[in-house]
Phi, psi and omega in degrees: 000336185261333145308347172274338206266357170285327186284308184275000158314265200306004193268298226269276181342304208276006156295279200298351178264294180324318168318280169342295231278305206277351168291321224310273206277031151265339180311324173304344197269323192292149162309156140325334183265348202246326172291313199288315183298321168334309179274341187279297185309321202269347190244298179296340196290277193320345176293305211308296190287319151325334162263358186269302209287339192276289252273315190306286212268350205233016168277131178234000000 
């Protein structure tokens, strides 16, 4: 079980860096407001699959 859950570990990392990488130079276009929701959506999405994967894999 802790290789699946290592495995969506390292999935949910090369996301947020493809995120990142593909945002990079779109980032310049944004407002303050548009960027702050962009992290807000990007922090609950990543809380989100981290609480399902503790609650799942991680029941004792």
């Amino acid at each position: 079980m802790r290789v699946r859950a290592a495995t969506l570990l390292v999935v949910m990392l090369l996301t947020v860096v493809v995120l990142a990488l593909m945002l990079f130079s779109a980032v310049a276009t944004f407002d303050g407001r548009s960027l702050v929701a962009l992290c807000v959506v990007v922090v609950a999405a990543a809380a989100g699959g981290i609480g399902f994967s503790w609650k799942r894999y991680y029941r004792r």
